[in-house]
N, C-alpha and C positions, 0 to 999 in steps of 0.2 A: 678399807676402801679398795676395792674394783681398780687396776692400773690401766685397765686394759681399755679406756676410753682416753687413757692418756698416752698410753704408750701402744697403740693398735695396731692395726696393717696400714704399709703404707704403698703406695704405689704410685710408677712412672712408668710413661715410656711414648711411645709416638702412633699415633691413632690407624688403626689398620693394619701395624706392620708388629710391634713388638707391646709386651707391657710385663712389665717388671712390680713383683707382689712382694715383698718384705713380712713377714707372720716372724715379731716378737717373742711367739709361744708355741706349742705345741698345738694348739688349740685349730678347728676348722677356719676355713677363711669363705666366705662367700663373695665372689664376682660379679658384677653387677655391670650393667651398658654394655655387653658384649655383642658387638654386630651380626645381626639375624643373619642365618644363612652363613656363614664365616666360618671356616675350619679353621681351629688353634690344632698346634703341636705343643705339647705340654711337658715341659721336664720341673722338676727341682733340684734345687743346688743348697747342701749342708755347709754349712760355711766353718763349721767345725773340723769336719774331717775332710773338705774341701772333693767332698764329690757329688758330680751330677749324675741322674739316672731319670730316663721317660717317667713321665708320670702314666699311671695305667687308669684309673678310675677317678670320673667325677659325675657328680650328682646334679640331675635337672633342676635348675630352680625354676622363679618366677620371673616370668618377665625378659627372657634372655640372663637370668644369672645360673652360674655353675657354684659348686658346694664344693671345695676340696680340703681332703680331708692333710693333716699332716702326713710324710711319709711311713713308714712301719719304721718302729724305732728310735724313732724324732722324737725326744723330751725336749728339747729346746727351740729357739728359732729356726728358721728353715726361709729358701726365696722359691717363690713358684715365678716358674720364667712362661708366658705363653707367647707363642709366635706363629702369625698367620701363615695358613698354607697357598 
């Protein structure tokens, strides 16, 4: 069995200003309802070795979604933090 509809990505945060992505896996995360025209700043945070570092690259989706991938070297979970500019 697939955990990963159980245990997914989760996410919070406050509309416009921050939003907080939780990825369980190493796995991609796709972003969805991100506001048109909006510039994010993008970092993640390893909660293992408790370091953050900008995120450099993500991917156009559909519809206002971004594709990002795990950091380089992330086997495990990871938190993608995006916060409006």
């Amino acid at each position: 069995m697939n955990n990963e509809g159980v245990y997914g990505p989760q996410s919070c945060g406050v509309p416009g200003v921050v939003r907080f992505i939780y990825v369980p896996t190493s796995n991609p995360v796709v972003v969805k309802n991100l506001e048109r025209g909006r510039k994010y700043f993008a970092t993640y945070f390893d909660p293992v070795s408790g370091k953050r570092e900008k995120f450099t690259k993500a991917e156009e989706g559909e519809n206002g979604s971004r594709i990002f991938s795990a950091p380089p070297g992330i086997n495990h979970d990871w938190l993608l933090i995006l916060e409006s500019k």
